[in-house]
MIRO-224957 format. One line per field, with one value per residue (C-alpha): residue number from 1; residue in three letters; x, y negated, z negated. Coordinates in nm, 4 decimals. Each point is the difference from the previous one (the first is absolute). Layout:
N
num = [NUM:...]
residuo = [ALA:...]
X = [X:...]
Y = [Y:...]
Z = [Z:...]
***
This chain:
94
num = [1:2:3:4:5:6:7:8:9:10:11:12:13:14:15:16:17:18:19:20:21:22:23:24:25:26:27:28:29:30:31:32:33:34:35:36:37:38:39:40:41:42:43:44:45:46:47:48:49:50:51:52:53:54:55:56:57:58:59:60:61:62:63:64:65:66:67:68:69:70:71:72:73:74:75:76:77:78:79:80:81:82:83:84:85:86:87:88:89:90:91:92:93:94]
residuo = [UNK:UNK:UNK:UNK:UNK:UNK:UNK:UNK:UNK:UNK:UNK:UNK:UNK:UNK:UNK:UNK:UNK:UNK:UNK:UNK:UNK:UNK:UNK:UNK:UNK:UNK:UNK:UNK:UNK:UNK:UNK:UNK:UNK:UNK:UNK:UNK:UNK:UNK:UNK:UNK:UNK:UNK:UNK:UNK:UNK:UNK:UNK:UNK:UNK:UNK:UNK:UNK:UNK:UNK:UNK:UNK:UNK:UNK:UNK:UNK:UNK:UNK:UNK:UNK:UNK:UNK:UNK:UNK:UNK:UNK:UNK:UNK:UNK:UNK:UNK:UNK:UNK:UNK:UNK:UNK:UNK:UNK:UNK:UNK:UNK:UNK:UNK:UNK:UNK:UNK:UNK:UNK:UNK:UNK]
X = [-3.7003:-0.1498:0.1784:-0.1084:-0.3858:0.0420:0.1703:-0.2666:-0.3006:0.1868:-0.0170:-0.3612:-0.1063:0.1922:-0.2019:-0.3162:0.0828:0.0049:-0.3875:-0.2277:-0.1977:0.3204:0.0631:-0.1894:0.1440:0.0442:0.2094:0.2013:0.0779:0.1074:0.2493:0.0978:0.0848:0.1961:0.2158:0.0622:0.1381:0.1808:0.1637:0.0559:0.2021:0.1820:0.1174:0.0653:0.2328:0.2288:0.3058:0.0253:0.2909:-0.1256:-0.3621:0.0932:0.0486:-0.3318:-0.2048:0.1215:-0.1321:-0.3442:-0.2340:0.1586:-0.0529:-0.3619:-0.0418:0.1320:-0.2626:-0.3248:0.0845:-0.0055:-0.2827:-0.2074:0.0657:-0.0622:-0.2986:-0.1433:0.0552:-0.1866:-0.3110:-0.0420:0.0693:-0.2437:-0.2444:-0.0055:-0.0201:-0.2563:-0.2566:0.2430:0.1968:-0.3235:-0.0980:0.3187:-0.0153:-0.2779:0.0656:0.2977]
Y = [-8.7469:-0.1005:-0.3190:-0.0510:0.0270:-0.2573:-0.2445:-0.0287:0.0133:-0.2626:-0.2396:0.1479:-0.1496:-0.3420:-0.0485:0.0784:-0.2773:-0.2647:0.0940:-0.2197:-0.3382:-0.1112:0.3521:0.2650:0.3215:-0.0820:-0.3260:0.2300:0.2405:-0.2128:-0.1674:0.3285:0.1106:-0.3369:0.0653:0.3598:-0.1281:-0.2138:0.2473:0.2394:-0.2627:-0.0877:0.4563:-0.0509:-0.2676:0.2284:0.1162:-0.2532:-0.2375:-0.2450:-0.1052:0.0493:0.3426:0.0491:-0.1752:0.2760:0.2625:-0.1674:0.2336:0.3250:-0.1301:-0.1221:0.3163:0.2079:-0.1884:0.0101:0.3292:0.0315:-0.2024:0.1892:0.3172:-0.0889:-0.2448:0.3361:0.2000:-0.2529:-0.0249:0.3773:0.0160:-0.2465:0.1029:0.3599:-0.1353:-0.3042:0.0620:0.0172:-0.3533:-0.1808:0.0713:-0.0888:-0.3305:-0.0357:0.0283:-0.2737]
Z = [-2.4028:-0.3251:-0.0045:0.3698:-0.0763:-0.3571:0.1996:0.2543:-0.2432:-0.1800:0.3587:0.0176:-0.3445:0.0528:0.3221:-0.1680:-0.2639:0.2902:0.0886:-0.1224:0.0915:0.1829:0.1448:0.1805:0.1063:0.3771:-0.1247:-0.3119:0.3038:0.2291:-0.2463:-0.1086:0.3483:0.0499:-0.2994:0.1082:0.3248:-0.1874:-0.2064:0.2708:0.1765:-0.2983:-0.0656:0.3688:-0.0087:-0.2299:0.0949:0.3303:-0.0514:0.3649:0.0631:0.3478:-0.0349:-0.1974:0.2051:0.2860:-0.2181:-0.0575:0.2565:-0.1869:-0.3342:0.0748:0.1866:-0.3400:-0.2061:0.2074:-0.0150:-0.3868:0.0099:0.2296:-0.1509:-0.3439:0.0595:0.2304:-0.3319:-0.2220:0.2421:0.0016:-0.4045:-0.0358:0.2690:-0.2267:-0.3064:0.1176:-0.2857:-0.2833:0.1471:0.0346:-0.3285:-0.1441:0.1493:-0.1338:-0.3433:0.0609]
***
């Protein structure tokens, strides 16, 4: 689970490279989201041999990953709505 955690801290930092003059947070999110997709498509696609026969699975697989999503971006609201104080103030510092 280690691994799991470093991986996405390691996404995390990237997209807090992009911000800047260019870049606010809304736009950095919004591309991150986009290459998510992306991505998720892509470990999707695995394993089909026809694009016909993926794009019949396409409502369960979306299904599958607003699922994850929910779930984990539910987790993350509550972990940061408990821990608001210390998060501002570490963003802060940034």
């Amino acid at each position: 689970m280690q691994g799991f955690y470093q991986r996405a801290d390691a996404i995390i930092g990237l997209a807090n490279s992009q911000l800047g003059e260019d870049a606010h947070s809304g736009q950095v999110g919004a591309s991150l989201l986009y290459a998510a997709a992306r991505y998720s498509a892509s470990v999707a696609s695995i394993g089909f041999v026809k694009g016909d026969d993926f794009a019949k699975e396409k409502d369960d697989i979306v299904e599958f990953y607003v699922k994850q999503y929910r779930q984990m971006l539910s987790d993350n609201l509550t972990d940061y709505a408990q821990n608001f104080d210390q998060y501002i103030n570490i963003n802060k510092q940034s």
